[in-house]
N, C-alpha and C positions, 0 to 999 in steps of 0.2 A: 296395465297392472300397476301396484302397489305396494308400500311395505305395508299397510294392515293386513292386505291379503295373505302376504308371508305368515306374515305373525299368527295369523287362524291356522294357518297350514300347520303351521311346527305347534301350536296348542292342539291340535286338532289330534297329532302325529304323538303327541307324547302322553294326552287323557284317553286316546284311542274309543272317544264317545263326543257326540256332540254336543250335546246339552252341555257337558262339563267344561268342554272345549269352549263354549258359547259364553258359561258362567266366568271360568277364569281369564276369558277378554273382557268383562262386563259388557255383553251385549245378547242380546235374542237370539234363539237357534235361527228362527231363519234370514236373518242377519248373516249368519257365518255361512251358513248354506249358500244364500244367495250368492255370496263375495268368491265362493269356491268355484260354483259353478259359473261365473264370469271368467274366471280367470283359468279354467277350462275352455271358454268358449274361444278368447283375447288366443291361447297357446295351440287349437283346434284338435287339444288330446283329451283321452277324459283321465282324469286325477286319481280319485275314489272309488273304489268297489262299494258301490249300493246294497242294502237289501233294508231289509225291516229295521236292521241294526247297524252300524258302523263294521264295515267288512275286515277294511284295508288299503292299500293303494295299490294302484295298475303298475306295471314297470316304467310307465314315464313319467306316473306318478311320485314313486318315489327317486328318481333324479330331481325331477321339479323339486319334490323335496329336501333335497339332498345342496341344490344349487341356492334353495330359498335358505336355511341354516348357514350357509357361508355368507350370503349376502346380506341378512340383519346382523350378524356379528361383527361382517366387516363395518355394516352402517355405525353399529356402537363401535365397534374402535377407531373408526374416524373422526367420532362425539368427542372419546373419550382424547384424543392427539390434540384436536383442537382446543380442547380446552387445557390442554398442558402447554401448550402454544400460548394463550392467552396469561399464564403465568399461575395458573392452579388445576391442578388434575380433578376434575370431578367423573363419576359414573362408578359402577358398582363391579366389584370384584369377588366373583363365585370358587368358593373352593371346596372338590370333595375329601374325604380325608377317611384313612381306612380306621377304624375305631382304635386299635390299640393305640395311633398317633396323635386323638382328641388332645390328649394333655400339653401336648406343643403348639396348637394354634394361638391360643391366649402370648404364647412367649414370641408369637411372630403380630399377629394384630394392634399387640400395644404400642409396638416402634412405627409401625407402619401407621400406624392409624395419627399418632404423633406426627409423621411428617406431610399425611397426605388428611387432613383430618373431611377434605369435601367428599370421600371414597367409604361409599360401605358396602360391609361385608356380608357373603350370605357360603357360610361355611357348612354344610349337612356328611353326616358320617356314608360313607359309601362301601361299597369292596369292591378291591381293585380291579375286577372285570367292568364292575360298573364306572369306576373311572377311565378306564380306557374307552366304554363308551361314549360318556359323558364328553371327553377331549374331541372324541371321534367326529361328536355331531355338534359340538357346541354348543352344549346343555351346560360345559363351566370350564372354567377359564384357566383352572391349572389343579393338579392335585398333589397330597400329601400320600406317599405309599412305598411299599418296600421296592426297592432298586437293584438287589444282585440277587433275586428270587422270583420268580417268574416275571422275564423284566418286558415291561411293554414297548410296544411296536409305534413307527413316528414319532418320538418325543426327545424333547432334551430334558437333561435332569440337572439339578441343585445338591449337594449332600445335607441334610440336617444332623444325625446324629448314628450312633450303632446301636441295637436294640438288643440288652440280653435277659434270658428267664429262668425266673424262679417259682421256687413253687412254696403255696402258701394255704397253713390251714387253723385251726385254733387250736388251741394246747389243751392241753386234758387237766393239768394241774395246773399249779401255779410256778412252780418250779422253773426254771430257765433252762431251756435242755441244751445241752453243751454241744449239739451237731451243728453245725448251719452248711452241712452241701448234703446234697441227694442226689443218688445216682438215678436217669431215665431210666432204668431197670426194675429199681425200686419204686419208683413214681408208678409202675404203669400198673403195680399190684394194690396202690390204694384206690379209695373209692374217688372218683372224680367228677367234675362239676367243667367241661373244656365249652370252648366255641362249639360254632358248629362248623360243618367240612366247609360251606361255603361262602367262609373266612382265610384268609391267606395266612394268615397267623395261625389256624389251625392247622392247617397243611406242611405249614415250618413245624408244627410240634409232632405232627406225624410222620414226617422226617426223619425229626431226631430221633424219639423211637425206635424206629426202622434201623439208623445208624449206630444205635446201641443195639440191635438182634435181639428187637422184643416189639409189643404193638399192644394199645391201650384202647381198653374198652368202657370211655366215659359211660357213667349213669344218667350224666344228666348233659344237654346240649344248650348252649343258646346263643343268641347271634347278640348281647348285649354282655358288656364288663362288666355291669352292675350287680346284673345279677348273678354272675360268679362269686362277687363279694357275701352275697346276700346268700348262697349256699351252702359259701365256707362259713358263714356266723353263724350256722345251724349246729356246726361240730360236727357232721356226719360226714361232708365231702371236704375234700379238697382242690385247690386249682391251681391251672400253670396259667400264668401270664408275665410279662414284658414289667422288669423292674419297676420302671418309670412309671408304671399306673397306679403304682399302691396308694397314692395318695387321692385318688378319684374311686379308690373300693370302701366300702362300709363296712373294715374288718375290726373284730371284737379285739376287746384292750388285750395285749399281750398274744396277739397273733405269732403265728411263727411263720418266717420268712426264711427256705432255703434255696440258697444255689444249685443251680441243675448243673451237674459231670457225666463227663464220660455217657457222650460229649460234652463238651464246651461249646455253646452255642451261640451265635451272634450273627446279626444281619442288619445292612444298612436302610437308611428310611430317610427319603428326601423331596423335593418338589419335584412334579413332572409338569412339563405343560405342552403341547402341541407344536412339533417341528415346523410350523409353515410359517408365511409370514402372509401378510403385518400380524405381529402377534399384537394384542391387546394391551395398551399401556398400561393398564392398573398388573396388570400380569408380569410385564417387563419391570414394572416400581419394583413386585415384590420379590421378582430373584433378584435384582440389584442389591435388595435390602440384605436377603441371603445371602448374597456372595460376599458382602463386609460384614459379617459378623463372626467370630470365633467357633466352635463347636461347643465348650463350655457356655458361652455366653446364650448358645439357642438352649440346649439343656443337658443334663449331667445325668445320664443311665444312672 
């Protein structure tokens, strides 16, 4: 056996089709086919459930699986040691990050990238279930997500910052209206524009709610910031979101931005990466980098 063969497995395991599986290795279906069914023969189990289509895997299947993911990770992070040994860290460092927190990677990549400039980055928005899967199988190599709300299982964590929300809509006139707090009480009677439930962010705001003894029935859902901004510049809705993002929404001149009470809401948002070892050097650079920085200096709620 082989690491290409791995490497079809876990393509194989995450396109859950062959063709695709075959296209994202740059090689021929039956190319990858053949290599599977070697490496079936080589183990004397069979791997894959057949049929007209891509099934699934057998149960020894997915250990083989399971065994093959730790062992090309380990291979790149023993890539990635030795070449920090040689006296420059090269290899790539995957990071998932739950959407409200996009606006802080930029304020972690630039020092990093500064000190490790042969290291790149491939940062994609995820939600937090999906990061702890990702950690789980070695799909990436640390994530950005909330830490003292639904907090995940095997991990160490890093603190980046605390996370608090307000809610934001356009103004009717041009006037400057003299409120700037709202109570979740009052918030849950206007028209809204929120995540959707299977956002962790969403679930902190339905929370609160619930801790204010009331419960909110968005008009509109979506699993993007954007376009919350984009529903409040209609006038018709409004939305709650995480201070820190207003500057990544496309909200009309003279928006109004107020503080949610009663509660007072707040939750922390930091790195997690996978408790085992050897953890992956580009992953150990980046909480070292975290651990010497300020809280102000990573970003200011």
């Amino acid at each position: 056996m082989n690491f290409k063969q791995f490497d079809y497995l876990i393509a194989l395991a995450q396109e859950r089709h062959f063709g695709r599986a075959a296209k994202r290795c740059n090689i021929a279906q039956p190319t990858l086919s053949t290599a599977i069914r070697r490496l079936e023969d080589e183990l004397g189990i069979p791997i894959v459930m057949r049929g007209q289509h891509f099934i699934g895997f057998t149960a020894e299947g997915q250990r083989v699986l399971e065994w093959a993911e730790r062992i090309v990770a380990d291979q790149d992070a023993m890539i990635q040691e030795l070449s920090e040994m040689r006296g420059s860290l090269h290899g790539r460092l995957r990071i998932g990050v739950v959407p409200t927190a996009l606006p802080v990677v930029s304020r972690l990549t630039l020092p990093f990238c500064e000190n490790y400039p042969d290291v790149t980055i491939a940062a994609r928005a995820m939600s937090s279930l999906e990061i702890q899967q990702g950690l789980d199988n070695f799909e990436i190599d640390l994530g950005i997500t909330y830490l003292n709300n639904e907090p995940m299982s095997g991990v160490s964590s890093a603190l980046l910052y605390r996370e608090y929300y307000c809610l934001v809509r356009a103004r009717l006139d041009n006037c400057k209206s003299p409120v700037e707090k709202i109570t979740w009480r009052q918030a849950a009677d206007l028209p809204l524009c929120l995540l959707s439930p299977d956002m962790q962010n969403r679930r902190i705001i339905d929370a609160a709610f619930s801790a204010a003894g009331c419960r909110a029935s968005p008009q509109i859902e979506t699993n993007d910031l954007a376009d919350i901004g984009l529903h409040v510049k209609t006038g018709k809705w409004a939305g709650i979101v995480p201070r820190h993002v207003l500057d990544m929404l496309d909200l009309p001149t003279g928006s109004e931005t107020l503080d949610l009470v009663e509660p007072e809401v707040s939750y922390t948002v930091g790195l997690v990466v996978a408790d085992r070892e050897p953890q992956p050097p580009t992953a150990k650079a980046m909480l070292a980098l975290v651990d010497g920085l300020r809280e102000d200096e990573i970003f200011t709620c």
